[in-house]
C-alpha positions as CSV (number, residue, x, y, z in Angstrom):
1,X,-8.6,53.7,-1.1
2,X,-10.8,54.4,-4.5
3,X,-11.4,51.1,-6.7
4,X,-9.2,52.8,-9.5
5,X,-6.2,52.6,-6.9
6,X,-7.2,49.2,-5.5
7,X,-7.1,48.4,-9.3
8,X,-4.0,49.8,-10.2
9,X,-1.8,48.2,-6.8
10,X,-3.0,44.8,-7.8
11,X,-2.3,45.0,-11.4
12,X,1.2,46.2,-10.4
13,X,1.7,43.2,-7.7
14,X,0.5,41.0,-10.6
15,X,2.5,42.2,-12.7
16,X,5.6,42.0,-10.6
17,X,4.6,37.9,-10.2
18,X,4.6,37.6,-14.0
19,X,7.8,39.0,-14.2
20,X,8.9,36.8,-11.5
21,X,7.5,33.4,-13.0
22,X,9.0,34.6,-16.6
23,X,12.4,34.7,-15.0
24,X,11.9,32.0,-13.1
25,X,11.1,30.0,-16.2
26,X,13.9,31.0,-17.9
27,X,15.8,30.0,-15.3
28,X,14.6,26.1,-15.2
29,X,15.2,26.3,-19.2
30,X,18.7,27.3,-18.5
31,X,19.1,24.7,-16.1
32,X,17.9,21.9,-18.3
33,X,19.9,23.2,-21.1
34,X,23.0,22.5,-19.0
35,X,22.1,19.0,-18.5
36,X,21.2,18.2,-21.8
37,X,24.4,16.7,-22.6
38,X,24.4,14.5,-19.5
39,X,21.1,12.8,-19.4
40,X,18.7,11.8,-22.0
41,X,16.2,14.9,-21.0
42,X,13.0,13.0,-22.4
43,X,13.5,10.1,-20.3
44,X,14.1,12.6,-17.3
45,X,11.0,14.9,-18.0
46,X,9.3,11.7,-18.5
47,X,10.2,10.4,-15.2
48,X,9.5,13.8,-13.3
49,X,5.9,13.7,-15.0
50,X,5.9,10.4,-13.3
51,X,7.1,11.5,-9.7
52,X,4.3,14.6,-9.9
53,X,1.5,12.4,-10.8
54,X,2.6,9.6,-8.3
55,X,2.5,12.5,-5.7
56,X,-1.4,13.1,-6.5
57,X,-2.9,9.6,-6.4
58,X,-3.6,6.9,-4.2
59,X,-0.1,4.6,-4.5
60,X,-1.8,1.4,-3.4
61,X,-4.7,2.3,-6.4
62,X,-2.2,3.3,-8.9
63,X,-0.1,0.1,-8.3
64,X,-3.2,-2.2,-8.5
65,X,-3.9,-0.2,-11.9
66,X,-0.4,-0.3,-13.5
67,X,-0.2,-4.1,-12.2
68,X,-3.7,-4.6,-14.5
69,X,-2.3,-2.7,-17.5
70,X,1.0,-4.6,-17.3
71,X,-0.4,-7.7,-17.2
């Protein structure tokens, strides 16, 4: 294949993700939308931020951290 085709098939395909992650995001807005009047969202987004960050550290580290910060 010539560059200018290689060029042109992955701009499509990454096109085609972008389209895909747009919708995608649209659809988690949607979703959170609906459970707006149910929960208290910024306590929820607040805990998920919580959850992901807990999933990236040491537990035992953050625990001796958070147990220094509290007190």
């Amino acid at each position: 294949m010539a560059t200018k085709e290689i060029i042109a098939e992955l701009i499509e395909k990454l096109q085609a993700v972008d389209n895909e992650i747009k919708l995608l995001q649209e659809d988690r807005k949607e979703l959170l939308d609906e459970y707006k009047e149910k929960l208290d969202m910024k306590a929820f987004k607040a805990a998920l931020k919580i959850v992901k960050a807990r999933e990236n550290v040491d537990q035992n580290e953050l625990e001796n951290i958070l147990d220094a910060i509290d007190g």
